[in-house]
N, C-alpha and C positions, 0 to 999 in steps of 0.2 A: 771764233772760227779760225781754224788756222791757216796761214798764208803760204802758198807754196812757194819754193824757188822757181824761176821761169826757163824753160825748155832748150837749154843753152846749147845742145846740138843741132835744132830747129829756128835759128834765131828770127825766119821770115814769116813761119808761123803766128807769133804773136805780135810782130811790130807792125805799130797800125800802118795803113796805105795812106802814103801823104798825097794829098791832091794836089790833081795837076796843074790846076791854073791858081793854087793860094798855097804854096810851097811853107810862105809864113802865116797862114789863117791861124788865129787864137786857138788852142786845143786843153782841154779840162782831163787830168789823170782820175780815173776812173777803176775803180775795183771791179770784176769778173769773178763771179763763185758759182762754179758748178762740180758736179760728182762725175769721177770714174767708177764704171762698173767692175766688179772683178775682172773681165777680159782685157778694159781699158786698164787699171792697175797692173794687170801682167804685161803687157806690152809695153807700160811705160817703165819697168822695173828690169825687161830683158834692152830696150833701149838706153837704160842707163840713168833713168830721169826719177824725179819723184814719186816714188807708189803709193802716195795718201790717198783715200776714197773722195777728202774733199781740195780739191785744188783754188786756188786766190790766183788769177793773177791781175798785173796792172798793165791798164791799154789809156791811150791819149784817144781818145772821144772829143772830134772837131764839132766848135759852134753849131754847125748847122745840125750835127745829131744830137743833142741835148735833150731831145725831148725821151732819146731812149734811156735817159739817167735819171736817176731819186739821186736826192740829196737827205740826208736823214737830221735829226737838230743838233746833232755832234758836230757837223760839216763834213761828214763822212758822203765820198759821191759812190755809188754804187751803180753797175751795168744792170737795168732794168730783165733780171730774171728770177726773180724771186720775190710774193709769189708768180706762179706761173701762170695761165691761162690756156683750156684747151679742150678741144668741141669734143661733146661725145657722141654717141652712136645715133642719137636725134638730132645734132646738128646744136645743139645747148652748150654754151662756154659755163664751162664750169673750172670753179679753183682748185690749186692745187700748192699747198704749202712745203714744197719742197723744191731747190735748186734742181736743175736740168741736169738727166745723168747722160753721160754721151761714152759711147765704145772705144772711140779712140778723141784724143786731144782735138779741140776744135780750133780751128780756123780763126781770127779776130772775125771775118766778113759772115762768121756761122756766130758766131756769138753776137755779134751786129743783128744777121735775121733774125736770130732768135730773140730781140731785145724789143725787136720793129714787130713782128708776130706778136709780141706779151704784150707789146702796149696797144695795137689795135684789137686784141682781146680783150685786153683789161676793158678800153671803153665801149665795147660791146656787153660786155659781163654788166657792167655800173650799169650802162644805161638800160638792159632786159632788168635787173633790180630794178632801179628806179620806178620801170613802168608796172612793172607786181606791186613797186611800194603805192603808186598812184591808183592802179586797180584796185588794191587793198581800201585803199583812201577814200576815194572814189563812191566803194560800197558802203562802209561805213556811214558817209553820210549820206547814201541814201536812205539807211535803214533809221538812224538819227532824223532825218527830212519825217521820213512816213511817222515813227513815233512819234515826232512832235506834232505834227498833223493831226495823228488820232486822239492824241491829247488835247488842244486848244479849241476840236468838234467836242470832245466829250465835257461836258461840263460839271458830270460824274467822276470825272477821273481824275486822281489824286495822288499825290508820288508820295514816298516810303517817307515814314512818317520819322524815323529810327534812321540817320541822323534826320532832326526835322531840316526842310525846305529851306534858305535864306534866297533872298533876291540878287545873289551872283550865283549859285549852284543850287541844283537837286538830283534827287534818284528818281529816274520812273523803270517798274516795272516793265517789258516788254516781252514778247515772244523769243528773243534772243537772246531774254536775262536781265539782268539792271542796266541800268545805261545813266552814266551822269554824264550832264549837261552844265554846261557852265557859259557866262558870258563873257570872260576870257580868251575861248578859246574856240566858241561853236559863231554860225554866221546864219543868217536867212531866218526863219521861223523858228529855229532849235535855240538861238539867242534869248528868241524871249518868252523861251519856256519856263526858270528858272525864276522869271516875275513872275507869271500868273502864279506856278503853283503855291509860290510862296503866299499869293493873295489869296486863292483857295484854303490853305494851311491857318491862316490867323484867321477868314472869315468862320471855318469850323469849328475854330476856337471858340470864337467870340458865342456863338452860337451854343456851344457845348457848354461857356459858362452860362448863357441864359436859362437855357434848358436846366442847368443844375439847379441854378436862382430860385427857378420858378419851382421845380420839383423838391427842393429843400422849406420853399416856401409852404406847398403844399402838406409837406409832411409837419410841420410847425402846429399849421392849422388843423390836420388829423390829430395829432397830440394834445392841443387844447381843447377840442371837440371831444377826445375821451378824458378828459380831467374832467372838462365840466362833466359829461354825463358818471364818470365816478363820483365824485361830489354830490350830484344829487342822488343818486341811488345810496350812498352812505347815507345821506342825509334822512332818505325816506325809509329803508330794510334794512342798513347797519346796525350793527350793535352799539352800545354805548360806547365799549374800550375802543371801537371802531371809530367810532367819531371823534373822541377826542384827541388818538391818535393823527386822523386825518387835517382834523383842528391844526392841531401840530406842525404837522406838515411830514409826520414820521410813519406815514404807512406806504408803505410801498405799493406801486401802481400794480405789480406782480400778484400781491397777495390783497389787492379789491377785486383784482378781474375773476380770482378763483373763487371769493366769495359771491361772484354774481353767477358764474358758471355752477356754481353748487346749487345757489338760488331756482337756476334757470333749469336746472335738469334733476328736480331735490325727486321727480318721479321716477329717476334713473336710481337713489343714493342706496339700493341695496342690493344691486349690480356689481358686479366684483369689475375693478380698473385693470387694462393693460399694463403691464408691470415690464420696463424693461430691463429685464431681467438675460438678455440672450446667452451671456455667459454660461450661468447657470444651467441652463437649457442646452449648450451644448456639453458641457461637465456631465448631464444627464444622462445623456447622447453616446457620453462616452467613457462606461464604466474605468476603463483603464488608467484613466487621468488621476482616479481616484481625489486626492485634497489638493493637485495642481490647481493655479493659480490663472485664469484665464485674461487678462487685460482687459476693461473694454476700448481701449483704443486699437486692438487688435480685433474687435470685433467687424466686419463689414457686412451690411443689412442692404438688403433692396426692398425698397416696400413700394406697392402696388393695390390700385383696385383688384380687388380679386375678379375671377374670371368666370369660375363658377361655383357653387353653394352646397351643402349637403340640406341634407332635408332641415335637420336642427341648425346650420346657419343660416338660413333664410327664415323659419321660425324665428330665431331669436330676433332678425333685423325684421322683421314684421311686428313683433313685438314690441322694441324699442317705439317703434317709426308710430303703431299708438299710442304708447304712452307722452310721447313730445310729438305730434302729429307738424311745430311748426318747423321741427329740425329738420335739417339733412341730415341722411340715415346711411353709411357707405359699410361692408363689407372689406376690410384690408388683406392683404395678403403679405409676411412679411418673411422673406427668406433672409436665415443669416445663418452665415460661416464665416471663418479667419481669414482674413486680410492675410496674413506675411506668405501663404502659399502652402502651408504646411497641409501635410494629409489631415484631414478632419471631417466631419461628416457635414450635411446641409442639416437645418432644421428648418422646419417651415413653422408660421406660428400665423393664427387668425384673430383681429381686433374688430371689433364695429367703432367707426369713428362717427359721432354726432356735433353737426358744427350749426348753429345759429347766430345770427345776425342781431345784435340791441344796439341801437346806433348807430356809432363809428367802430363799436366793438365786436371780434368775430370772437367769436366763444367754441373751442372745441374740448371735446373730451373722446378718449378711447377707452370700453370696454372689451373686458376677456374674451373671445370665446373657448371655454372648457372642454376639457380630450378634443380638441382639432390637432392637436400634432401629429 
C-alpha cells in the first residue's frame, strides 16, 4: 500500500491532540489508511496536496487509545479501520473489507471515531457470530442427543456397516443424513454410542458366522444324504459301467441324478425335451438376420408360471400329470428377447416343467410344448 506525504499546508489537521494533563504520557506511532473519493482527490490536488485514492498517514496514538490499534506479526501498528464494521438497514453489523473512503481529508479526532466506531462493531459483529456459531452448535447436538437416543431405545438399529463401527467412532443413519459420532469429541449419551454399536456390529457377526456354520453344516449333510441315496440307487438300477465307475469314485454326481430322472420319468421318454434353443428362435423370428450370429449371453429370458392355457396346453399337462400322477406337473411360460437393447422381436415359448422329490434329491425335467409360439 502506498504511503502518502502528510498535508503540509494543514499541519494541525493531522498532529495528534496532546493531553492536557499528560503533556509526556507514552504515545505509539501509528499508520492511518483510508481512501479519497474522486471529489476528495480533486480537492486535494487543487489544494496542492497529494491526489492518490489511497492516503498513509502516521498519527501518535496515546496509551490510553491502544485498544483502537492492531499490531500485525511484522510489528507493523496500524489505526484500527480496516476491516471495517457497519449496520445495515436491519440494524445487522456486517463487514466490509475495504479502508474508509472520506470526501475531504479527515481530522486525526475523525479517524480516532472512526477507529472507536470499528472496534465497538467489531465486537458486536464477533460476538452476533459467535452466538449463530453457539446456535448452530447448540442444534446440532440436539439433533445428535435425539439420534443417539433413538438408537440406544432401538435395539434394532445398527449404524453403516461400510466403514464398519470401532468403539471410538461410528456412522448412524438419521433423518438429517449420516451423522458420525465419536468419543473424542461428542459428550452425554452420543459418547457412548460408538460402543454399543460397535458391540451390536461384532454381536451380528458372531451370529452371521453361526448361522453360516450351521447352514454350511447343513448343506454337508444334504450332500451326503444324496451320495448315499445315489450309491444305492446305482447299486440297485445302475448299469454295470455304472457301477464300476461309481466304484471308482469317477462318476459324476451330474450324470446319476439324470440317470434317475430318466428312471423316474422313463413314462415321459417319448416326449420331446425343452431345448434351449432361444437364439434360434429368435433367428426364426427374424428372417433378416438371415446366418447372423445371436450370442446366447445376449440372450435375456423371463420365465414364469403361465397364466393361462390353450386347450392343447392343458391337454398335454393333463396328460403328463397321468402318466407320473406323483409329480409336479407346471405349465411355463418363457419370454425371451435381447438383452443389449437392440430392436428385436419378443418370442414367447411354452415348456411343462415336471419336478419330483426321491429323497434329498429334487428331480426336474422340462418338456416341449409344439406350435405354442
Amino acid at each position: 500500500m502506498e504511503t502518502a506525504t502528510r498535508f503540509a499546508d494543514q499541519p494541525a489537521t493531522f498532529a495528534p491532540a496532546a493531553p492536557s494533563d499528560a503533556s509526556n504520557a507514552p504515545a505509539l506511532s501509528v499508520t492511518a489508511t483510508f481512501v479519497l473519493s474522486e471529489d476528495g482527490r480533486k480537492a486535494a490536488l487543487l489544494e496542492g496536496r497529494d491526489g492518490r485514492a489511497v492516503q498513509s498517514v502516521t498519527l501518535q496514538v496515546p496509551a490510553s487509545r491502544l485498544h483502537l490499534v492492531s499490531v500485525d506479526r511484522e510489528g507493523v501498528a496500524r489505526l484500527r479501520l480496516r476491516p471495517r464494521f457497519e449496520l445495515d438497514a436491519d440494524e445487522r453489523v456486517q463487514r466490509v473489507d475495504a479502508a474508509p473512503v472520506y470526501d475531504v481529508p479527515p481530522t486525526v479526532e475523525e479517524l480516532f471515531r472512526a477507529a472507536a466506531r470499528n472496534h465497538e462493531l467489531e465486537a458486536a459483529y464477533h460476538a452476533s457470530r459467535q452466538s449463530a456459531v453457539d446456535r448452530r452448535l447448540e442444534g446440532e447436538r440436539d439433533v445428535r442427543l435425539s439420534a443417539a437416543e433413538r438408537f440406544m431405545a432401538d435395539k434394532t438399529a445398527r449404524a453403516v456397516p461400510h466403514p464398519p463401527p470401532t468403539a471410538r467412532s461410528c456412522m448412524l443413519v438419521t433423518p438429517q443424513g449420516r451423522l458420525r459420532f465419536d468419543v473424542r469429541s461428542d459428550v452425554g449419551l452420543a459418547k457412548d454410542v460408538p460402543a454399543e454399536a460397535h458391540r451390536r456390529f461384532r454381536a451380528d457377526q458372531r451370529t452371521r458366522a453361526e448361522k453360516n456354520k450351521a447352514d454350511r453344516a447343513a448343506q454337508l449333510a444334504v450332500h451326503q444324504e444324496k451320495k448315499r441315496f445315489i450309491a444305492a440307487w446305482i447299486a440297485e438300477l445302475g448299469t454295470d459301467e455304472q457301477r464300476e465307475r461309481h466304484a471308482a469314485g469317477l462318476l459324476p454326481m451330474a450324470e446319476a441324478i439324470e440317470a434317475i430322472t430318466d428312471h423316474a420319468f422313463a413314462a415321459l421318454a417319448s416326449m420331446p425335451r425343452y431345448v434351449l434353443d432361444g437364439a434360434d428362435r429368435l433367428r426364426r423370428a427374424m428372417p433378416d438376420l438371415g446366418a447372423a450370429v445371436i450370442h446366447p449371453g445376449a440372450l435375456r429370458v423371463q420365465s414364469e408360471d403361465a397364466q393361462t392355457a390353450t386347450a392343447e396346453q392343458f391337454a398335454l399337462v393333463r396328460e403328463i400329470q397321468s402318466l407320473v400322477p406323483a409329480a409336479s406337473v407346471v405349465l411355463r411360460r418363457h419370454r425371451i428377447t435381447v438383452a443389449t437393447g437392440a430392436p428385436a422381436p419378443t418370442v414367447v415359448a411354452f415348456g411343462v416343467l415336471v419336478s419330483q422329490k426321491r429323497g434329498v434329491v429334487l428331480l426336474r425335467r422340462e418338456f416341449a410344448v409344439l406350435n405354442a409360439q
